[in-house]
Backbone as CSV, one residue per row, in Angstrom:
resi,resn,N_x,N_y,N_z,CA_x,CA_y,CA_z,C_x,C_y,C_z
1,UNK,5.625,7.840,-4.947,4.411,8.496,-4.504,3.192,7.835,-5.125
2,UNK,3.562,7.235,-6.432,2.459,6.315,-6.755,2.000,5.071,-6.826
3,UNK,1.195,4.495,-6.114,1.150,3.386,-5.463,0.626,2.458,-6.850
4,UNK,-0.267,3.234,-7.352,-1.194,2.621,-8.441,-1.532,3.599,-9.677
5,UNK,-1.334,2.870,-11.152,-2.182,3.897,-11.880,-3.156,3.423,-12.240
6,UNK,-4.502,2.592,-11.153,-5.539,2.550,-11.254,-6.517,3.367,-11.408
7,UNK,-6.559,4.531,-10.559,-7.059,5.994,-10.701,-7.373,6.698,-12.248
8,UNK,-6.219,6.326,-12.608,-6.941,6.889,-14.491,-7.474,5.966,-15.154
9,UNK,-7.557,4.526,-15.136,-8.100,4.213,-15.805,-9.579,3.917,-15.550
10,UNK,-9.847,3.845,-13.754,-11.203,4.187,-13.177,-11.737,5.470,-13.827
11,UNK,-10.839,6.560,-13.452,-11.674,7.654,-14.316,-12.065,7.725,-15.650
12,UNK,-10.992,7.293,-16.662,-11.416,6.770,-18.312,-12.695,5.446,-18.195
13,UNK,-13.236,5.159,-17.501,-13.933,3.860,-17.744,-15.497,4.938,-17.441
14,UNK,-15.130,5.596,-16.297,-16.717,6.602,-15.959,-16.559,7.324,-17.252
15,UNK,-15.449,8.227,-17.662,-15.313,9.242,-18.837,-16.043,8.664,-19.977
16,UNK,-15.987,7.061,-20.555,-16.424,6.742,-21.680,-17.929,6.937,-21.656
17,UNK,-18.345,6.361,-20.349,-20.283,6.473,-19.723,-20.683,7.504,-20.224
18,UNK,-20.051,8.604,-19.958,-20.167,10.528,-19.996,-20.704,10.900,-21.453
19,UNK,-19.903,9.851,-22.329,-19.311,10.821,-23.932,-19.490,9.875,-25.077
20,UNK,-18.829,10.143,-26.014,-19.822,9.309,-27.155,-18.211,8.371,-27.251
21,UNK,-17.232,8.571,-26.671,-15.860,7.654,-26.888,-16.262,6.303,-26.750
22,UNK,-15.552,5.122,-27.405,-16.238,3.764,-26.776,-15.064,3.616,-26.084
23,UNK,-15.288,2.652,-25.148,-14.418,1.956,-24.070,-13.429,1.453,-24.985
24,UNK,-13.701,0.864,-25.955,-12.849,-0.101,-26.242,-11.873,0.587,-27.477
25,UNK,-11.817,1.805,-27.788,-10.993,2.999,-28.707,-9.989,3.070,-27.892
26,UNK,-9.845,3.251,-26.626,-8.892,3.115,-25.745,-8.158,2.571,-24.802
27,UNK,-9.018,1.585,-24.733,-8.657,0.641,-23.629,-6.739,-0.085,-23.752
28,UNK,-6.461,-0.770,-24.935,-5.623,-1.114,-25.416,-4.618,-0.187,-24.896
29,UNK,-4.839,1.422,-25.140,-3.874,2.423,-24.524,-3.475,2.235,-23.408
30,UNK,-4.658,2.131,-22.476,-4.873,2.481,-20.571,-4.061,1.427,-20.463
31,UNK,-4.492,0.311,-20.690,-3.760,-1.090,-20.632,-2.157,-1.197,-20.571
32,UNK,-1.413,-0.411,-21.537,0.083,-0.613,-21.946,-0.104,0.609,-20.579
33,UNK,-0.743,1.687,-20.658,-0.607,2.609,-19.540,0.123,2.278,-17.965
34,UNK,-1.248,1.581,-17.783,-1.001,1.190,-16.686,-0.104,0.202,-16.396
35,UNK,0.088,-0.681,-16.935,1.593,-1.461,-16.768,2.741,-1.231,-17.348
36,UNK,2.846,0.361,-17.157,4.287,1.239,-17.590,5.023,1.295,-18.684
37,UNK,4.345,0.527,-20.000,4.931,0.629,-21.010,4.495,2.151,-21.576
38,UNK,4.813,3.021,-21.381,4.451,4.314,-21.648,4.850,4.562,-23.243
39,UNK,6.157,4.074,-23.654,6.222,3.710,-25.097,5.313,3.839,-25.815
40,UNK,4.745,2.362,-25.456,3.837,1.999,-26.480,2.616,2.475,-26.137
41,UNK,2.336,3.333,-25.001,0.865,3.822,-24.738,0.903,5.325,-25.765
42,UNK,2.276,5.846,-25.389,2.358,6.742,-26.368,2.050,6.565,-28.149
43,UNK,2.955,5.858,-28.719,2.323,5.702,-29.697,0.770,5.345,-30.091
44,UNK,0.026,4.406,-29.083,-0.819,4.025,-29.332,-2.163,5.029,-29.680
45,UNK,-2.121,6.215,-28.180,-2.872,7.513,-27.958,-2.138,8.708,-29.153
46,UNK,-1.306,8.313,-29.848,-0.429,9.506,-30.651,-1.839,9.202,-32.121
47,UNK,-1.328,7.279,-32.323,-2.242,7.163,-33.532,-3.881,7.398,-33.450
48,UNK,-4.244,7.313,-32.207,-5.389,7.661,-32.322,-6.151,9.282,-32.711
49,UNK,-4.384,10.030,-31.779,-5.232,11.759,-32.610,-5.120,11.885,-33.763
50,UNK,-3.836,11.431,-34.276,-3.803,11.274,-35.871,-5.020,11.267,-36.403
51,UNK,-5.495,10.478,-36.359,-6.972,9.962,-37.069,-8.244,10.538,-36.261
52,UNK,-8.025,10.925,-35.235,-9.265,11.453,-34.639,-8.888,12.982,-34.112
53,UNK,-8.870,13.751,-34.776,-7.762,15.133,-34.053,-8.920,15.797,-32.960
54,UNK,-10.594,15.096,-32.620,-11.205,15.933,-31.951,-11.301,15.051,-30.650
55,UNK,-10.575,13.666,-30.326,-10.861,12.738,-29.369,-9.942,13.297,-28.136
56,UNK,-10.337,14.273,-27.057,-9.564,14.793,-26.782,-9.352,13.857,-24.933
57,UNK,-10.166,12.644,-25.189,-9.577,12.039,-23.898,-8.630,11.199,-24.799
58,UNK,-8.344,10.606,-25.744,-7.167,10.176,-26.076,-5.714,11.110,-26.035
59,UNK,-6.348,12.669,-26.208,-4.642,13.606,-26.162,-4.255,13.995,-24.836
60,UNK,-5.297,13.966,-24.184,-5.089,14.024,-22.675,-4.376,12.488,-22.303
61,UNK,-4.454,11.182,-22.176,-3.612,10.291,-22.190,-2.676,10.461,-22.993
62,UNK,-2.180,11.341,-23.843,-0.875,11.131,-24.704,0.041,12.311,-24.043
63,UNK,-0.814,13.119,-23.312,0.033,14.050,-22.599,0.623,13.342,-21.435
64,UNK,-0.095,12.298,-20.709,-0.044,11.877,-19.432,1.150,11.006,-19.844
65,UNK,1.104,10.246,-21.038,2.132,9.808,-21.380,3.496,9.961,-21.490
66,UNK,3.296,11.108,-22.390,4.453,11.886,-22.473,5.204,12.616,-21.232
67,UNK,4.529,13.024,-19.994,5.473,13.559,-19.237,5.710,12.229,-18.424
68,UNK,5.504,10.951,-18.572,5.824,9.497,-17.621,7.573,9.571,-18.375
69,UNK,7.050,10.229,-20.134,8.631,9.992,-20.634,9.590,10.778,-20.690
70,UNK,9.220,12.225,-19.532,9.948,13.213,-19.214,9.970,14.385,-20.515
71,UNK,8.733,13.995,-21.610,8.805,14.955,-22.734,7.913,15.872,-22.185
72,UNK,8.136,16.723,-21.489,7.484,18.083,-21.077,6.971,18.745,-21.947
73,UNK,7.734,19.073,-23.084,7.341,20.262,-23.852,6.169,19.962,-24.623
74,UNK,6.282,18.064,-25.040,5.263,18.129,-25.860,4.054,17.834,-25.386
75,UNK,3.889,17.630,-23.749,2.914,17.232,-23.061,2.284,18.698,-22.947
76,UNK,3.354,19.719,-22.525,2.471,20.688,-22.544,1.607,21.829,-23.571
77,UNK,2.142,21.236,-24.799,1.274,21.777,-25.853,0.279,20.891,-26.186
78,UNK,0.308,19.697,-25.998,-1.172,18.618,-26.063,-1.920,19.420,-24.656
79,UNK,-1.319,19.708,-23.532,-2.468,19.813,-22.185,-3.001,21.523,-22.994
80,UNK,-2.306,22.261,-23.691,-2.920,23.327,-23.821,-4.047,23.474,-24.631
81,UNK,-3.875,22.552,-25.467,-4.839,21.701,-27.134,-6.166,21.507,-25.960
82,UNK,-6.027,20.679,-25.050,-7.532,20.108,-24.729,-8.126,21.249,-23.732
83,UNK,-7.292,22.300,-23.243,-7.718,23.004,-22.360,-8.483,24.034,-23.054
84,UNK,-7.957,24.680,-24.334,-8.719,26.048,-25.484,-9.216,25.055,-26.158
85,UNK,-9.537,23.888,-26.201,-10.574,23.231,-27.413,-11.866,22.375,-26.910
86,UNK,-11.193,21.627,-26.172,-12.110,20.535,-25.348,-13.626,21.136,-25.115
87,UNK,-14.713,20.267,-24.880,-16.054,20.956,-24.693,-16.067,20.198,-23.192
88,UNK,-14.905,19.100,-22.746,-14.960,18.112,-21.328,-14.614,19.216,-20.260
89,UNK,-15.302,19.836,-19.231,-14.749,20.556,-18.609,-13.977,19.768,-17.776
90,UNK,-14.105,18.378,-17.416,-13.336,17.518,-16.356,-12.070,17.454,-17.568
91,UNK,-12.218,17.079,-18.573,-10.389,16.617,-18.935,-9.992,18.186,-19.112
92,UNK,-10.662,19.363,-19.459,-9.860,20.318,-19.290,-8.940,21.063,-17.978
93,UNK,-9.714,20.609,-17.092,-9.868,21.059,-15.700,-8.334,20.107,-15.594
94,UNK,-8.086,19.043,-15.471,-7.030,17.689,-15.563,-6.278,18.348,-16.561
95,UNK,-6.226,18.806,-17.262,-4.992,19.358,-18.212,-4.757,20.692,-17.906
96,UNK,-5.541,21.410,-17.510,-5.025,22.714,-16.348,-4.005,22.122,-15.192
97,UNK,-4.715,21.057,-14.754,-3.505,20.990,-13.694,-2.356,20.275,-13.915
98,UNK,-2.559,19.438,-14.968,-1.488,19.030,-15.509,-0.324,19.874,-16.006
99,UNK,-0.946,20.973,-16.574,0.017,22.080,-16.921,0.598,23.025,-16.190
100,UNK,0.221,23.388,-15.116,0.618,23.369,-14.103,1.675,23.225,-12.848
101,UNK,1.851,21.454,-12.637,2.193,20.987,-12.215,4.149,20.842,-12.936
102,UNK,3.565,20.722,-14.756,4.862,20.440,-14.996,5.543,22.264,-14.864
103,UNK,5.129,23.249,-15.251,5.545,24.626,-14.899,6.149,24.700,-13.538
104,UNK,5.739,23.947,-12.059,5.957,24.273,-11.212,6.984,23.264,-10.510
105,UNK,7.689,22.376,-11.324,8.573,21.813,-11.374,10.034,22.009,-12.185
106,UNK,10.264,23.089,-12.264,11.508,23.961,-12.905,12.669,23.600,-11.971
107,UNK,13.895,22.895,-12.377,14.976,22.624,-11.832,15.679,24.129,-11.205
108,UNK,15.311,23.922,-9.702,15.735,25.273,-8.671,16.959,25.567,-8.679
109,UNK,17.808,26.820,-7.863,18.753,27.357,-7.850,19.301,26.700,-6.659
110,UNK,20.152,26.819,-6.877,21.399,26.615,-5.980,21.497,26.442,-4.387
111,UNK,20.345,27.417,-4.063,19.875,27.149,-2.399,18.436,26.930,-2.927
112,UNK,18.201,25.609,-3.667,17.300,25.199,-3.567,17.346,23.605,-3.741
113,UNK,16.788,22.555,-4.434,17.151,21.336,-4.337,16.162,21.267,-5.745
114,UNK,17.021,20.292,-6.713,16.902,19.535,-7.650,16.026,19.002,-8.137
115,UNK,14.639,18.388,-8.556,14.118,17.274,-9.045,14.906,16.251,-10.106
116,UNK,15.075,14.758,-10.228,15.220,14.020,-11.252,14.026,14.341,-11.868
117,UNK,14.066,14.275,-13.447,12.690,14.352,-14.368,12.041,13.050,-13.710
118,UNK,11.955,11.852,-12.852,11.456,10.772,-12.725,10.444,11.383,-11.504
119,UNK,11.002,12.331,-10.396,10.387,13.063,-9.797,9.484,13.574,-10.110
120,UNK,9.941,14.553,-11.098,8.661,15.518,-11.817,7.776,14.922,-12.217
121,UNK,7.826,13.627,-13.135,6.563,12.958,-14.225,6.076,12.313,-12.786
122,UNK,6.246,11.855,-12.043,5.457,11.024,-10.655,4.864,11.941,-10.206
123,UNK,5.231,12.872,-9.587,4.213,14.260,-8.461,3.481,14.999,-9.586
124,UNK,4.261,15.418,-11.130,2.701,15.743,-11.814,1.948,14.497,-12.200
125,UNK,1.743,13.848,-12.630,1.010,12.541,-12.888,0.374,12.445,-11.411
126,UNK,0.737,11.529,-9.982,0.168,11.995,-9.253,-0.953,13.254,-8.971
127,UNK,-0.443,14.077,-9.079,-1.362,15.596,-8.814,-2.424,15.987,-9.942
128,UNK,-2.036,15.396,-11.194,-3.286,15.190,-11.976,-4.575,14.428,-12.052
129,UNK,-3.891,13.389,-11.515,-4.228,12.271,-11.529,-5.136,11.358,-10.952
130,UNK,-5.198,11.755,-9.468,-5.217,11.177,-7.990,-6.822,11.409,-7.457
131,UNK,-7.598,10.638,-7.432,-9.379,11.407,-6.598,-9.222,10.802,-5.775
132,UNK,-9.069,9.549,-4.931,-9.111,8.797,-4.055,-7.670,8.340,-3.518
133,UNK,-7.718,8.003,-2.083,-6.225,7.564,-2.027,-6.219,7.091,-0.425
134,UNK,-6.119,5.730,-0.170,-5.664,5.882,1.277,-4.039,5.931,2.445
135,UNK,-4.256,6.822,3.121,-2.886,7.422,3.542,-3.158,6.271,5.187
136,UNK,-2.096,5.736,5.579,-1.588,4.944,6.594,-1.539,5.962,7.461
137,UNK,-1.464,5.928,8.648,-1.061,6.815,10.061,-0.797,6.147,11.164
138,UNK,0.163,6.530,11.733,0.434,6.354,13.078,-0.060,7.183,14.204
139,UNK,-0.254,6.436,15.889,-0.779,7.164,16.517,0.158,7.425,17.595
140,UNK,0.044,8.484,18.136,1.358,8.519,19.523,0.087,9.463,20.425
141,UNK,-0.117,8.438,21.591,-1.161,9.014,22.574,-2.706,9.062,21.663
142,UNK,-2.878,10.285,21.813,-4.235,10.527,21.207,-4.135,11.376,20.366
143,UNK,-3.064,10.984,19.186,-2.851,12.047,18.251,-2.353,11.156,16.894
144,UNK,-2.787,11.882,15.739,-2.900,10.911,14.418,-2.130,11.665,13.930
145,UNK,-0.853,11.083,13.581,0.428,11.642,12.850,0.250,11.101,11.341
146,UNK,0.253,11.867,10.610,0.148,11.540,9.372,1.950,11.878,8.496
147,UNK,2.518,11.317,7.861,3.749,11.327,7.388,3.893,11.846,5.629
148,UNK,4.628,12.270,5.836,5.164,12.728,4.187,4.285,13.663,4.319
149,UNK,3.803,14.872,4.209,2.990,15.921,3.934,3.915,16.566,3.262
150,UNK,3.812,17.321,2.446,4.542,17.864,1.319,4.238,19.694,0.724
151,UNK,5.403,20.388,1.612,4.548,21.931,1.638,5.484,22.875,0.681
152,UNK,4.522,23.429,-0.391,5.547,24.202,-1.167,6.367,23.142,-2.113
153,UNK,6.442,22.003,-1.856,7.210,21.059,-2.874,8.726,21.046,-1.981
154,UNK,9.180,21.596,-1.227,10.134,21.838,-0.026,10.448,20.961,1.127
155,UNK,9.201,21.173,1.991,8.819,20.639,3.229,8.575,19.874,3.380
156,UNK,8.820,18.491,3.623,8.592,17.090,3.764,8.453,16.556,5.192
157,UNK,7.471,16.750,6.099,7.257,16.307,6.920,6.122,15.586,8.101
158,UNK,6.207,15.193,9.260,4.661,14.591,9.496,4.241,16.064,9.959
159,UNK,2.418,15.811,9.672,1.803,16.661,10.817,0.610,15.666,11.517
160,UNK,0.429,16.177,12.504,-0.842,15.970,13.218,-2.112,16.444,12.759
161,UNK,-2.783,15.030,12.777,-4.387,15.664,11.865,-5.027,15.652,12.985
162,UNK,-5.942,16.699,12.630,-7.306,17.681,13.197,-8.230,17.781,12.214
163,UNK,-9.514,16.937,12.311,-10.305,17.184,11.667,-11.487,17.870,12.327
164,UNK,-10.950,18.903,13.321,-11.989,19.442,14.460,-11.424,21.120,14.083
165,UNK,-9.734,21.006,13.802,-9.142,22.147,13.595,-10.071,23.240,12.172
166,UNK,-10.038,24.316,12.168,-10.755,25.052,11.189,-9.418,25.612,10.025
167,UNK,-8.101,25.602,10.594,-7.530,25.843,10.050,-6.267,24.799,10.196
168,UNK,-5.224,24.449,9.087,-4.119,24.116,8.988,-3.392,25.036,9.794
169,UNK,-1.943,24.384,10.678,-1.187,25.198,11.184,0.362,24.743,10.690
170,UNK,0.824,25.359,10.741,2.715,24.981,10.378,3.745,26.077,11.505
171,UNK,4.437,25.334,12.078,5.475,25.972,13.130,6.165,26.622,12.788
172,UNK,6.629,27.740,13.281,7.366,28.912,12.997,8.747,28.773,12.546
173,UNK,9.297,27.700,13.181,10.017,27.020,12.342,10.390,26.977,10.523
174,UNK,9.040,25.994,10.696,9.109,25.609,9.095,8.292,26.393,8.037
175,UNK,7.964,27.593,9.254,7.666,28.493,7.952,8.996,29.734,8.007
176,UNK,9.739,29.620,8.875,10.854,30.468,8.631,11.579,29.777,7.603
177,UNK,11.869,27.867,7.628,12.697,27.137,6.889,11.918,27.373,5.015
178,UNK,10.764,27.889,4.941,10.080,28.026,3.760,9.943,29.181,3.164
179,UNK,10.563,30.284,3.420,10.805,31.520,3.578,9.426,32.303,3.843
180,UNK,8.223,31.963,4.556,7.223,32.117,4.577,7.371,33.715,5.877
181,UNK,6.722,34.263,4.728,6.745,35.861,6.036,5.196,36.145,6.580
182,UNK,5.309,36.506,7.643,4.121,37.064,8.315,3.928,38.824,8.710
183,UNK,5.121,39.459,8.116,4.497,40.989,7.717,3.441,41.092,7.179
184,UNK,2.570,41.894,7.781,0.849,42.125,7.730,0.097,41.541,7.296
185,UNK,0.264,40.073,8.190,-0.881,38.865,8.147,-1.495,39.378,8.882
186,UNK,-2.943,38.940,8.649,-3.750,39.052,9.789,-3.809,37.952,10.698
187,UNK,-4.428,38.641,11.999,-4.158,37.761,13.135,-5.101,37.405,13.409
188,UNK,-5.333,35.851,14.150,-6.411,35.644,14.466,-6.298,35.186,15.895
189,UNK,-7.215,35.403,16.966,-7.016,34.493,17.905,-7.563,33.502,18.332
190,UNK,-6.248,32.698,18.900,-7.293,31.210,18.775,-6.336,30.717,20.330
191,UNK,-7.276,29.879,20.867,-7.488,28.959,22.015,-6.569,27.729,21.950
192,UNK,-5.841,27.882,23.144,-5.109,26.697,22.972,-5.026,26.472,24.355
193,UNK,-4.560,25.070,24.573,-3.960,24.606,26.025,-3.417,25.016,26.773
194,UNK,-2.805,26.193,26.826,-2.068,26.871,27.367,-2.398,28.624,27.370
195,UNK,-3.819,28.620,26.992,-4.442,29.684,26.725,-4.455,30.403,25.518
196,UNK,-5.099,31.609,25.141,-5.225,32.477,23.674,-3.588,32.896,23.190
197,UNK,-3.871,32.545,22.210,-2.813,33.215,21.524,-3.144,33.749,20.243
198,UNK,-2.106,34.899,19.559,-2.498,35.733,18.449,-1.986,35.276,17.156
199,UNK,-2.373,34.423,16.423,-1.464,33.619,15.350,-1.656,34.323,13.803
200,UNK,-0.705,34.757,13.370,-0.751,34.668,11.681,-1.666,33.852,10.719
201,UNK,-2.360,34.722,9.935,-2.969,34.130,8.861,-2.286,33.796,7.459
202,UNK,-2.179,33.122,6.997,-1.249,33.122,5.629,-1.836,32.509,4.866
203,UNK,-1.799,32.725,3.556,-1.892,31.551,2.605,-0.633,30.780,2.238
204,UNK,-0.474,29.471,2.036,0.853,28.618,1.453,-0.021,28.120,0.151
205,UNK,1.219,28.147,-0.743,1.197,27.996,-2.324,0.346,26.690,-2.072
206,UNK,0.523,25.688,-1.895,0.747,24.409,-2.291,0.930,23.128,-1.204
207,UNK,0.133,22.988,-0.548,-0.016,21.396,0.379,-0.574,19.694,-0.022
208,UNK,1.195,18.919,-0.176,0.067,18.073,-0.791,0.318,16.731,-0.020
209,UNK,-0.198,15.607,0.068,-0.276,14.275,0.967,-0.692,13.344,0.017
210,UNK,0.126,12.306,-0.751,0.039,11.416,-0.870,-0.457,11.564,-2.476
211,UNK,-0.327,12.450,-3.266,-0.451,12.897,-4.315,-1.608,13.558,-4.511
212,UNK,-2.498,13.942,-3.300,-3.883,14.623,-3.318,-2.909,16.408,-2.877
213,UNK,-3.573,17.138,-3.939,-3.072,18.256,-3.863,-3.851,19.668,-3.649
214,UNK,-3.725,20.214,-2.910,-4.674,22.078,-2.644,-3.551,22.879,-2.296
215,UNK,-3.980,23.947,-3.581,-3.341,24.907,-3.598,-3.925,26.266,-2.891
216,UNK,-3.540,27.008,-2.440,-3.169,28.245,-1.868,-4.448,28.157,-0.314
217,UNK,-3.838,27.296,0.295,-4.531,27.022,1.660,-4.146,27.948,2.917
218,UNK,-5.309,28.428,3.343,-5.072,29.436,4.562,-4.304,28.237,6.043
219,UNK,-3.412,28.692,6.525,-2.396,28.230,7.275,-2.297,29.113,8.415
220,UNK,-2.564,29.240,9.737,-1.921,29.828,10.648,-0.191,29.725,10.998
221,UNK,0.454,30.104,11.388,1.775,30.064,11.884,1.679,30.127,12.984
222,UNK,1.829,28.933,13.907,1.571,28.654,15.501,2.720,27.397,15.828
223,UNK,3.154,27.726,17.171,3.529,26.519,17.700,2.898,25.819,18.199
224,UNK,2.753,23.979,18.212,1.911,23.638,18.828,2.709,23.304,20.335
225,UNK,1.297,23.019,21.545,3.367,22.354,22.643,3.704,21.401,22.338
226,UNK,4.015,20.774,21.702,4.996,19.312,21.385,5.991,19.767,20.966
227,UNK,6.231,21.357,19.996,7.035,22.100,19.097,8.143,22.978,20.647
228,UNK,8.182,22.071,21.749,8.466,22.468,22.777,9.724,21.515,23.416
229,UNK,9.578,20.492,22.913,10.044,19.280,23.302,10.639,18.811,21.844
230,UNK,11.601,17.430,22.141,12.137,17.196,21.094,11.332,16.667,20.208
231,UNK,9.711,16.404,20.115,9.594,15.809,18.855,8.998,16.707,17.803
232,UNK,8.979,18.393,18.707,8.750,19.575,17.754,9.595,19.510,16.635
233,UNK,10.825,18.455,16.418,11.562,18.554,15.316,11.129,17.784,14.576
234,UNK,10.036,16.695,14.270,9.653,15.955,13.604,8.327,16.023,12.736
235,UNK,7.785,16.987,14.032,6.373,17.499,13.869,6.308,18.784,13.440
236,UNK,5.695,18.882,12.125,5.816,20.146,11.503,4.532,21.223,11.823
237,UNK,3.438,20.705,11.607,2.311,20.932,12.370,1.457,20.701,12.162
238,UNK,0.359,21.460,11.913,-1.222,20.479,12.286,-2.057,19.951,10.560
239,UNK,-3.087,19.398,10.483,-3.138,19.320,8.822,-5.165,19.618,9.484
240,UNK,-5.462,20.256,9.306,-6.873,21.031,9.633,-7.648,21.265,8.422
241,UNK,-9.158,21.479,8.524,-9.801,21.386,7.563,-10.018,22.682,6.223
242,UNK,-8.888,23.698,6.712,-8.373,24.222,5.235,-8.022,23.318,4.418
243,UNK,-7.794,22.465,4.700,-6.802,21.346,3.474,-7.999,20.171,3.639
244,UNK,-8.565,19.888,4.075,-9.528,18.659,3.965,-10.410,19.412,3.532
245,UNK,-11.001,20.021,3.799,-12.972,20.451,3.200,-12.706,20.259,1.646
246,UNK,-11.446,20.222,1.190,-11.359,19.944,-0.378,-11.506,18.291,-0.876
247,UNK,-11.567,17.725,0.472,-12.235,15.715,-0.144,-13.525,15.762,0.420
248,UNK,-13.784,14.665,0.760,-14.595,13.960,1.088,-13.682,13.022,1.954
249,UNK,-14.092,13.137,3.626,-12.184,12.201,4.644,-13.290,11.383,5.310
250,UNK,-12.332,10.332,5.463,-12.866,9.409,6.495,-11.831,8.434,7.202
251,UNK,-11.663,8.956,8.866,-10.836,7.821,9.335,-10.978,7.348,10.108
252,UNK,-10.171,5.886,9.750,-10.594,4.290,10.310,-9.517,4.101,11.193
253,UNK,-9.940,4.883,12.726,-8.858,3.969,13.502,-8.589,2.640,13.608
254,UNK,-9.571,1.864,13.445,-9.239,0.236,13.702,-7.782,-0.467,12.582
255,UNK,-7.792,0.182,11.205,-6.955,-0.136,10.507,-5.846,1.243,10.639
256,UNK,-5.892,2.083,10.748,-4.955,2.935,11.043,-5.009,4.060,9.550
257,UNK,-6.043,4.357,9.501,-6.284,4.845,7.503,-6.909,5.969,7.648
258,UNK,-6.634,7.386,6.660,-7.638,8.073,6.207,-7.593,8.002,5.062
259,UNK,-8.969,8.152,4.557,-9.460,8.343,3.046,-9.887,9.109,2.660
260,UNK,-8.740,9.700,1.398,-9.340,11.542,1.251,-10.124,10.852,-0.257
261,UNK,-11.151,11.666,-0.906,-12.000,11.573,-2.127,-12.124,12.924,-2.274
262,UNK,-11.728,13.351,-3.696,-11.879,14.726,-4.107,-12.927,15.107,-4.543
263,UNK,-13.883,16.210,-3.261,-14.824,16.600,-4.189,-15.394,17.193,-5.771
């Protein structure tokens, strides 16, 4: 899921601009960082709290570290350190979700499915991590299929983007396959090709694409008609601007790209 860990060290390079840290206290870290020696990034960000116990973008990289090395526990008492201490509301805000992320990765039951810890440290790292990102798409007719969308941490499938849509939709289907209930949703009605229909309002936990993540997004439960034909099995459903108004999007049919930026 992660293409690059350019993203943190872009953000540590603005972070130093911000704060009285110098670039170069850490750089050496980002460095082993980003070319996966997590080892030695760990130690490196470990010796620096040692000696600096208030440098709290160095413990925030030693957390980031630590869950690359599947040490959860101790990542999440460093993400709790910068979250009740920190005066950075951005690295606290990043260690909220960092903490988070590893909580919501608990090895499931039995009718549920597994993570490897290599899983977990990628989608939280990702989901901490991630402001910018461009996602590839395919087109079939006049419709922009976007792939891997990721619902609940469950649901792995394409939807069709709508950046005209007001709301995200997911097929009745895959919100039955998500155990998603619609006892006393509210209904809304909405216009379709085939005339009005009365669709469920819901919130879903958790929608994420490409390691850009929003949590508890209003979702209708609708079929679209394609969910009619056989490629309703492929197509999960629509990705609408419940889930976008949270970047900044822009897409480039000529290359086949959208670009989400987190506001």
């Amino acid at each position: 899921m992660i293409k690059k860990q350019l993203p943190i060290l872009v953000f540590f390079l603005m972070l130093f601009i911000a704060t009285s840290t110098k670039a170069g206290d850490l750089k050496p870290g980002l460095q082993y960082y980003n070319s996966s020696q997590y080892h030695r990034a760990e130690e490196y960000f470990r010796k620096i709290t040692h000696s600096e116990p208030m440098n709290y973008s160095a413990k925030y990289m030693l957390a980031v570290s630590l869950v690359n090395l599947y040490r959860f526990d101790e990542a999440r008492e460093i993400y709790k350190d910068v979250i009740n201490n920190s005066n950075n509301e951005r690295l606290a805000s990043l260690s909220s979700k960092g903490l988070s992320n590893i909580a919501g990765f608990q090895p499931a039951s039995s009718k549920g499915f597994k993570k490897s810890p290599e899983r977990i440290a990628k989608q939280a790292i990702a989901s901490s991590s991630a402001y910018k990102t461009d996602i590839y798409f395919n087109k079939k007719g006049s419709s922009i299929i976007v792939d891997n969308v990721i619902v609940n941490d469950r649901l792995v499938s394409k939807f069709i983007l709508d950046t005209g849509a007001t709301y995200t939709s997911i097929s009745k289907a895959a919100a039955s396959s998500l155990g998603i209930s619609t006892k006393n949703a509210k209904k809304l009605k909405i216009m379709t090709g085939s005339g009005y229909l009365q669709a469920p309002l819901v919130k879903v936990s958790k929608i994420e694409v490409n390691g850009m993540v929003v949590n508890n997004v209003n979702v209708l439960i609708m079929d679209l008609p394609l969910h009619s034909n056989k490629n309703g099995k492929q197509v999960a459903g629509l990705l609408g601007l419940s889930f976008l108004e949270n970047f900044k999007f822009a897409v480039n049919l000529t290359e086949g790209k959208l670009t989400l930026e987190r506001n």
